[in-house]
N, C-alpha and C positions, 0 to 999 in steps of 0.2 A: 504494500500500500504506500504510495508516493502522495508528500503533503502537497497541497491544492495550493494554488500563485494567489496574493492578493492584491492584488493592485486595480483589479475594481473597485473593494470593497476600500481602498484607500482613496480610489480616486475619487467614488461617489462619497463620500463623509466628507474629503475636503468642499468638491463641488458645494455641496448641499449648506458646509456652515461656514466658505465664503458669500454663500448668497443671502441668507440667514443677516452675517452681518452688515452686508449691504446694504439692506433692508433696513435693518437697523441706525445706520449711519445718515439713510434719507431722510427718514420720521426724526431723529435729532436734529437735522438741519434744517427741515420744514418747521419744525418746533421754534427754534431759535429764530427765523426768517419771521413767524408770524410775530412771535415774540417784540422782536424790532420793530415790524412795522405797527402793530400793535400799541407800544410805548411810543412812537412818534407820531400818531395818530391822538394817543391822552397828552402828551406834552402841546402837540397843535391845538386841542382844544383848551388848554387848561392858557396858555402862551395869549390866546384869544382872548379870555377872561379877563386877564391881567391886566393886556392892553384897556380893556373897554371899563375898569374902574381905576388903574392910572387919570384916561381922559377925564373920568369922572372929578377926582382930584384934583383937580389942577384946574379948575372951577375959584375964581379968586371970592366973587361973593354969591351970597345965598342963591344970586337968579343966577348966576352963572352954572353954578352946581346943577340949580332946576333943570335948566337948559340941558348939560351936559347930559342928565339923568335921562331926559325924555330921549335924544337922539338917540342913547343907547338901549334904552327900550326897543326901538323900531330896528336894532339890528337884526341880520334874520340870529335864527336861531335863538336870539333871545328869549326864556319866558317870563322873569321878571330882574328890576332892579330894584330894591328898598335900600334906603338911608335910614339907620338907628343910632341912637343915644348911645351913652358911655354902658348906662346900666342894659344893651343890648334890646330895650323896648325902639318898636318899630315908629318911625315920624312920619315915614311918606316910602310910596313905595309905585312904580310905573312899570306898567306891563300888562296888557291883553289875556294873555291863556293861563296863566295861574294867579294865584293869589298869592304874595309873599308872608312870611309868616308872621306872626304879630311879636315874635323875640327871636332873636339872632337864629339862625338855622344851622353854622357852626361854631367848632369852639374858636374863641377869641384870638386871634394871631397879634402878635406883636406891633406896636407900631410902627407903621411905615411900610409895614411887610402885608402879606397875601398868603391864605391860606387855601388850599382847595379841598374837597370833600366830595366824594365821587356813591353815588343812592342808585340801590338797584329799584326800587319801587316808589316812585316813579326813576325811570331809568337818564339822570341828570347830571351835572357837572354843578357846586355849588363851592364860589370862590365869594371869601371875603377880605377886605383891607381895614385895617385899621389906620385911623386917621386921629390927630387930638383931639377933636370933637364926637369922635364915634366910630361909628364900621357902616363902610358901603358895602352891600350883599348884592350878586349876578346871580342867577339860574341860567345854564345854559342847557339846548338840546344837545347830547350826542350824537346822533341818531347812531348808525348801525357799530360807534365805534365803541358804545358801552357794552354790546355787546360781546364782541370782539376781543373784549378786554375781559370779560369773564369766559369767556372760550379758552382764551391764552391762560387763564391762571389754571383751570380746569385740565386742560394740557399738561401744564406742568408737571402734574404727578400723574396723570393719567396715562400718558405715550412711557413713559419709564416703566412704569408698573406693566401694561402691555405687551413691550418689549422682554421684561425680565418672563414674563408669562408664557411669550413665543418663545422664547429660548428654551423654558421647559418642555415644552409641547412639542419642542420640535424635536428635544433631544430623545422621547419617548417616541415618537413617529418616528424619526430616525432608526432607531433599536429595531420597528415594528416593521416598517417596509425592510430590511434590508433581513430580519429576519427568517423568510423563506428563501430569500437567496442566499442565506449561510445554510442553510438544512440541505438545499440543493447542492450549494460548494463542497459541505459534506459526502453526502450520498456518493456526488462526485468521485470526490477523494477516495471513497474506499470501494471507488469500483476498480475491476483489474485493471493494470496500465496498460498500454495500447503501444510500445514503445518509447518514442521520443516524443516527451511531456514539449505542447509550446507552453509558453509563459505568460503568455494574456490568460487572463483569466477567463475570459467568456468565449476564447478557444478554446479551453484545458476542459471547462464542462459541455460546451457543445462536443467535442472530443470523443470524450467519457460516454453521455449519454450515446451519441452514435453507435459505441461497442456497445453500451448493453443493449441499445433496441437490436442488434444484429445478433447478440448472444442469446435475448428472449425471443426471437424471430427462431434461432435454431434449437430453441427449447418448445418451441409451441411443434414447432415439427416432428420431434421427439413425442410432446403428447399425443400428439395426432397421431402417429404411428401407435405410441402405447394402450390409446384408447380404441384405435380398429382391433388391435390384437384380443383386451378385454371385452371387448363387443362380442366377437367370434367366441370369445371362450364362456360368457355369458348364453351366447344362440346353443355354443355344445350342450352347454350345463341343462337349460333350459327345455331343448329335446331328449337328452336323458334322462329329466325329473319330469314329462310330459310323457315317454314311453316308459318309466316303471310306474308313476301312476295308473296310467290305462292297463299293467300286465299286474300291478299288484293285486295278491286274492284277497287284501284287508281294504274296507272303505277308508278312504280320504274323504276329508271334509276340509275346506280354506273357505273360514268368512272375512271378508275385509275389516279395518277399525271400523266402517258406516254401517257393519253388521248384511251387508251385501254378500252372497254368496258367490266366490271366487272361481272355486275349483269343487268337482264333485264326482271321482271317477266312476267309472264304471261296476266296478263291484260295490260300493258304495251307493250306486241307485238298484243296481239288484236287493241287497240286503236290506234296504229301506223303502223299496217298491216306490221308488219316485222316477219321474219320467227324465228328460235330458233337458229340457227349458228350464231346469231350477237354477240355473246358472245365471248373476247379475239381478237376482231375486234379493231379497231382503230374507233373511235364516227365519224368521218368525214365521215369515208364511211359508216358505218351502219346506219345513221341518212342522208345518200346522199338525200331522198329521200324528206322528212322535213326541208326544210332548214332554216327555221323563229327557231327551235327547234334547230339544230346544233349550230347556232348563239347564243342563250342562253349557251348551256353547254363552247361554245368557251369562252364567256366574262366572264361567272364564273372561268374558269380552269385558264386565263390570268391573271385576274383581284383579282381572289381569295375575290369576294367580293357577299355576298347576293342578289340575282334577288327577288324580292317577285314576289308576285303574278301578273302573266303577260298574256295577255290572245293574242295567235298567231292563224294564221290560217295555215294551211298547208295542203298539199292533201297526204291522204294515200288512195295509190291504185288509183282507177278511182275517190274518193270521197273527196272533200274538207270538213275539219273538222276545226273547232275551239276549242284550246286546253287552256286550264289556266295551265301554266308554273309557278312551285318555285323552284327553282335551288340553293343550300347551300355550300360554300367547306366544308370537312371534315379533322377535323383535332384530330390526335392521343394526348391520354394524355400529351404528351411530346410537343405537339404544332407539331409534323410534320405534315406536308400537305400531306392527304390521299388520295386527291380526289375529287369529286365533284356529289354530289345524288340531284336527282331532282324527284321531286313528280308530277303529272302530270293528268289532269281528261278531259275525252272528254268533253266538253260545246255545245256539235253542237245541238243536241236536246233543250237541255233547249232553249240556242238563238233563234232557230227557234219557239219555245213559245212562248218566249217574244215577239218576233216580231210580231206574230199574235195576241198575247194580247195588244203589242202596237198598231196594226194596229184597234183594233177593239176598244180601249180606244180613238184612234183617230178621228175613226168615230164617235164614240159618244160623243166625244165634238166638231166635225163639226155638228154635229144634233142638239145639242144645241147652239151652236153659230148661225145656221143657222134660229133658231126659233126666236134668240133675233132681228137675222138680219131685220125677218119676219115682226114682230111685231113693229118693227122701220119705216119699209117702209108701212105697212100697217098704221101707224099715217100719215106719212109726205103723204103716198095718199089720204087717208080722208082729209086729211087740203090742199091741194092742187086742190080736187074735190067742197071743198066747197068756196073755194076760188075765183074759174073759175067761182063756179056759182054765185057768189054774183059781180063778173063782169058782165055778164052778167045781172043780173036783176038791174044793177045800171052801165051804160055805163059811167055816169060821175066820176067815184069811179073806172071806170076801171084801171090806171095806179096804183093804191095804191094796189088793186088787185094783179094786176102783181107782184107788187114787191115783195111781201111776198109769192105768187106762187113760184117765182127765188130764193128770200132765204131756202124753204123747200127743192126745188129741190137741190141746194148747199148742203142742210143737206145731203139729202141723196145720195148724190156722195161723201160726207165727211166720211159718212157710211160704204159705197160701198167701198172706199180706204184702211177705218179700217180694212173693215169685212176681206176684199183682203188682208193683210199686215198678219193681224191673221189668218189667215185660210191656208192662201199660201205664207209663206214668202220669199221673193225672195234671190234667193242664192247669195253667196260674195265669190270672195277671198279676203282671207285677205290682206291688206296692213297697211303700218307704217301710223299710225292713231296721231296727236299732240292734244293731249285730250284739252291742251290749245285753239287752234282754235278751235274746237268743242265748246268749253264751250261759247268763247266768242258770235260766231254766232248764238247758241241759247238764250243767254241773249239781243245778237240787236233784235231778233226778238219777244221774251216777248216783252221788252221795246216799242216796235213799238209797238206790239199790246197794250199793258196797260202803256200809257204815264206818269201815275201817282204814276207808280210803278221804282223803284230806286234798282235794284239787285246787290248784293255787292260779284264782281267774287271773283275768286280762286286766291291761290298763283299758284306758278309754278308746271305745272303736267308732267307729264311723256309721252312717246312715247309706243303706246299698237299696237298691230296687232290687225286687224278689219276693220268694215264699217263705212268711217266716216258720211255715210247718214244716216245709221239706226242711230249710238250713236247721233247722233244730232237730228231724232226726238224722241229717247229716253229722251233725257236732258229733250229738248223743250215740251213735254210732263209731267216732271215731276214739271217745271219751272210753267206751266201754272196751272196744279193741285194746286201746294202753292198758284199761285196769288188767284186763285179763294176761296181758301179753308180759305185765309185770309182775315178780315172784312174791307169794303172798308177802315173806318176811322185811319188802323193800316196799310197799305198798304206804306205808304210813310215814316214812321220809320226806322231807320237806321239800318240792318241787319234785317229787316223783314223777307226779302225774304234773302237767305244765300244760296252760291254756296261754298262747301269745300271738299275739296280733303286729299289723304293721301295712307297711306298705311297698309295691313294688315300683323302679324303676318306668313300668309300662303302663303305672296307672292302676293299676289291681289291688285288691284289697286282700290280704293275707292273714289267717286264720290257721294258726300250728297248734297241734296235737303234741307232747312228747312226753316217753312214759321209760321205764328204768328195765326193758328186757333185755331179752339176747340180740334183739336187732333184728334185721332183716337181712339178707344176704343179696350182693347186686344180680344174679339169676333169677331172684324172685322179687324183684321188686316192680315188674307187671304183670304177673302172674298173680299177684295176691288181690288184684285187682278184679280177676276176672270171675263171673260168677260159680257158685258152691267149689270154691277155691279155699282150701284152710290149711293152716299147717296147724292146729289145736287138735285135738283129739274129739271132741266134740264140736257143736252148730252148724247149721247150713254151707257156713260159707258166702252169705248172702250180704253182709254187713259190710265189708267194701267195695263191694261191685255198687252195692245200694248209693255209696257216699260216691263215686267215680260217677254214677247217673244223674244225680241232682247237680253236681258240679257242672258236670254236661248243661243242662237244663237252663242253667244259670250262666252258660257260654263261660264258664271257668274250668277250670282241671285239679287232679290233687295228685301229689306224689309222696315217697317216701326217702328222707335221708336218714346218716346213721348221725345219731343225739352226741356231744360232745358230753365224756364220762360213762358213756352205755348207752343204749337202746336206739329207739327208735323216734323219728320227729315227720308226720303225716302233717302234712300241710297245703290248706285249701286255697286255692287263686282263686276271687269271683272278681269280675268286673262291676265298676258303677253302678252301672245302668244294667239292667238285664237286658239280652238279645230281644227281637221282637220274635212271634210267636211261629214263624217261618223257618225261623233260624233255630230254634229247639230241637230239630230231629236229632234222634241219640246214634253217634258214629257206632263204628263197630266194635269192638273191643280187640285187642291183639290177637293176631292171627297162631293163637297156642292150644294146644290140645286142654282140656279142665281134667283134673284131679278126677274121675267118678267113671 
C-alpha cells in the first residue's frame, strides 16, 4: 500500500482561506470607506451648524440678532432657531416645522464654544453656543446622513463579529466538503498500486479507481461464471430431489411459510387419496379431508417446532387409515423460515398385523394361563374329594374335615379372582390416585395379616392418575411377596421390609418394594414374573404376574434388583398420567416356558 500525494488537499485549503481572507479584507475596507465618509458627512453637517449660529453672533444689537435669527430660520434644512437666557429658559425662538423647546435642549457648552448633540427620534442635528448673555440653539435636518451614521456605528461591531463567524463556519465547511475527498484519497491509497504512482493527486485517485473498476469488472466475470456453474448444480440438485420424490414409497408433503401447498408426491396423494391439483392450494383445504394431519402441519407452520414421529388416524376416501406423521420446519441457509415438509407412511396394514398377532399372542397366553388355572383347581379338587371322603369314613373327624374342604375351596376362589384379574382385567378411568393412601392401606393390611412384621412406609408421594384399587393390590401384592420371601427370624428388623418412593429421570413415579431374602437370581428375574411362576413351595404363582398387569395397565412396568445388604428390591414405574384407554392392551409376557 503506497501513501496517496496531497497537494490537492493543500492546494484547495490554501485556495479556499486565501479567498476566505479576501473576503474578509473587502468588508474591513468597505467598513472603514463608509466609516469616512460617514464622519464627513456629521462633520458637514455639524460645520453647517456652527457657521449658521456664529452668523447668528455676530448680530451687534438686539434687531440685529433678530435679523440674523430669522435668515437662518429660512435656511433649508433648518427646523428651528431659539435664543435663551443664562438660566437656559427659552426668549424667542424662529422656525416653521418644529417647535423649539421651552429650556435648552442641550447640555451647556462653554462660552464662546459650540456644542453639538446628535437625536435619533426625531432623527436631528442639535448644536448650541454659548454667548455672555445666553445660548443660541439650531435644529438641523440630516436627512439620510443620521442614518448612515447609525449604520456605520452598527457596523462597527457587526462586520467583525461576522467575519470572526465566517471564519468559523468556514473552517467546519472546510473539514466537511473536503471530507469525502479524504475517505476517497483513502480508499485510494489502499487500493493495489498500479505501478508508477503520478503525483497529482487527482491523477493518483482517478488512477487507482480505474484498477479497481477493471479488477471489479474481472470479479463480476468470475461471478458470473460462479453463479452459471451454481445455477447448473442447483437445476442437478433440483431434478434429483424432483425424481426421488416422485420414486419415493413415503409421502412428501412441502407447505410454503403462506401455508400454500408446495410439493405433494405421488405416493403421498395415493396414501391420502387426494387428487394432483392440490398443489398451490392452501394445506387447510387440501388436507380438508385429514384432519388429525392438517393439525400436525398447522402446529408445525405456528409453532415452527419439530412433531416426531406421530402416529394419527384419518379416513381417506371411504377408508380409515393410520398414518405415522414427522413434520420438520424448513429453514434457508440464512435461517429464513421456508416452510414446513412432513414425511409420512400409511401404518394401516402393519397395525392390522399386529393386532392379529397380538390377538393370537393373547390367546396363547390365555391357553397357558388357563392350563396353570387347570392344574390348580385340578389339586384343590383332589384335596377337596379326598377330604369329603375321609369325613365321611370318620364322622367324628368330620368338622376338621370340613374345614380344610372351606380352606381349599377359599384357594380356589382366590385362584378364580387371580386367574379373572389376569386374564380379564377390569377397565378404569383414571382418576387422581394419593399414592400416599395407597401405600399406607396396603401396609395396614400386610400388618394385619403378619402381626410380626413392622413395614417402614414412604416419605411423601405424589398424586398419579389411575386405579386406586388395582395400585393397592398391586402394593399389597408386592408387600406380601417380601414378607414371605423374608426369613421369619429377620422379619421384625428394622427396614426389613422397606416401602420407598421417588422419582425417575423420565418423569415416572417410583414405588420400591424391599425385603431381607435370598434374592432373586439374574435367570429368574423374568420369569418370576410370569404367570403360576413361584419359586415358594406353596400359592399360585399369581401375585407377580398380577403386579406386572396392573403396571401394564397403568402404561408402567416393574422389575427386580438385588437390595444393598441382602434381598430383594421390586420396584414399580407408573407414569403421571395414565395411558388412555386404547393404549391399555396387556403385551405378552416373555416368551418362557411356566413352571407347571
Amino acid at each position: 500500500m503506497s501513501s496517496a500525494p496531497r497537494s490537492f488537499r493543500r492546494e484547495s485549503r490554501f485556495f479556499l482561506w486565501t479567498a476566505l481572507l479576501l473576503v474578509l479584507f473587502l468588508n474591513l475596507l468597505t467598513l472603514i470607506l463608509l466609516r469616512a465618509a460617514v464622519d464627513w458627512g456629521t462633520g458637514a453637517t455639524e460645520r453647517k451648524a456652527s457657521e449658521l449660529l456664529r452668523r447668528v453672533s455676530l448680530g451687534a444689537r438686539p434687531e440685529g440678532v433678530v435679523d440674523a435669527m430669522e435668515r437662518a430660520a429660512v435656511e433649508p434644512d433648518v427646523l428651528f432657531i431659539g435664543d435663551y437666557d443664562r438660566r437656559g429658559q427659552r426668549r424667542r425662538q424662529f422656525g416653521m416645522d418644529f417647535q423649539a423647546p421651552a429650556v435648552l435642549p442641550t447640555t451647556r457648552p462653554g462660552l464662546g464654544t459650540t456644542r453639538h448633540e446628535w437625536r435619533r427620534k426625531p432623527s436631528l442635528l442639535v448644536s448650541t453656543f454659548a454667548h455672555p448673555e445666553g445660548f443660541y440653539s439650531v435644529a438641523l435636518d440630516p436627512g439620510a446622513g443620521a442614518t448612515l451614521r447609525s449604520l456605520s456605528r452598527s457596523f462597527t461591531w457587526l462586520v467583525p463579529l461576522a467575519g470572526a463567524a465566517l471564519v468559523i463556519l468556514a473552517g467546519f465547511y472546510l473539514r466537511s466538503l473536503l471530507a469525502p475527498y479524504d475517505r476517497l484519497l483513502a480508499a485510494a491509497g489502499a487500493a493495489p498500486a498500479t505501478g508508477s504512482e503520478p503525483q497529482d493527486e487527482r491523477d493518483f485517485v482517478i488512477r487507482r479507481f480505474e484498477a479497481t473498476v477493471s479488477a471489479l469488472s474481472e470479479k463480476e466475470h468470475e461471478l458470473q461464471r460462479l453463479a452459471r456453474a451454481e445455477k447448473d448444480r442447483a437445476d442437478d440438485l433440483e431434478t434429483a430431489a424432483r425424481t426421488l420424490s416422485r420414486n419415493l414409497p413415503t409421502g412428501l408433503l412441502s407447505v410454503g411459510p403462506d401455508g400454500t401447498v408446495v410439493e405433494l408426491n405421488e405416493a403421498g396423494r395415493e396414501i391420502l387419496r387426494l387428487p394432483p391439483e392440490v398443489r398451490g392450494q392452501k394445506y387447510s383445504a387440501a388436507l380438508a379431508s385429514v384432519e388429525s394431519f392438517r393439525e400436525i402441519v398447522r402446529e408445525t407452520l405456528e409453532d415452527r417446532s419439530v412433531v416426531g414421529r406421530r402416529e394419527v388416524e384419518c379416513r381417506a376416501g371411504q377408508e380409515l387409515r393410520v398414518l405415522g406423521v414427522t413434520a420438520t420446519p424448513a429453514q434457508g441457509a440464512d435461517g429464513r423460515f421456508l416452510g414446513v415438509m412432513a414425511l409420512f407412511t400409511d401404518l394401516t396394514e402393519i397395525r392390522r398385523l399386529e393386532a392379529r398377532v397380538a390377538l393370537a399372542r393373547h390367546l396363547a397366553d390365555l391357553g397357558e394361563v388357563s392350563a396353570g388355572a387347570a392344574h390348580e383347581f385340578r389339586n384343590s379338587a383332589a384335596a377337596i374329594d379326598g377330604f369329603a371322603d375321609l369325613a365321611l369314613r370318620s364322622p367324628e373327624r368330620a368338622e376338621e374335615h370340613l374345614r380344610r374342604i372351606r380352606r381349599e375351596a377359599q384357594q380356589m376362589a382366590r385362584i378364580t379372582s387371580d386367574f379373572l384379574l389376569f386374564a380379564r382385567p377390569e377397565g378404569f378411568l383414571p382418576e387422581p390416585v394419593e399414592l400416599g393412601s395407597v401405600a399406607q392401606a396396603a401396609i395396614a393390611e400386610t400388618e394385619v395379616l403378619f402381626p410380626q412384621v413392622t413395614v417402614t412406609p414412604p416419605g411423601e408421594m405424589p398424586q398419579i392418575d389411575g386405579s386406586p384399587a388395582l395400585l393397592r393390590r398391586a402394593l399389597s401384592n408386592l408387600l406380601r411377596n417380601a414378607v414371605e420371601a423374608t426369613p421369619p427370624e429377620r422379619r421384625g428388623e428394622p427396614d426389613a421390609i422397606q416401602v420407598t418412593s421417588g422419582a425417575s429421570p423420565e418423569g415416572e413415579v417410583t414405588l420400591a418394594v424391599g425385603d431381607r431374602g435370598t434374592g432373586v437370581p439374574p435367570e429368574l428375574r423374568e420369569k418370576i414374573f410370569l404367570p403360576f411362576y413361584s419359586t415358594k413351595g406353596e400359592g399360585a404363582g399369581l401375585g407377580l404376574a398380577i403386579v406386572a398387569r396392573i403396571a401394564e395397565l397403568h402404561g408402567g412396568t416393574v422389575d427386580v434388583e438385588p437390595r444393598s445388604g441382602g434381598g430383594a428390591v421390586f420396584t414399580l414405574r407408573l407414569p403421571v398420567a395414565a395411558p388412555p384407554p386404547g393404549m391399555r392392551t396387556p403385551q405378552r409376557m416373555p416368551d418362557r416356558r411356566s413352571a407347571f
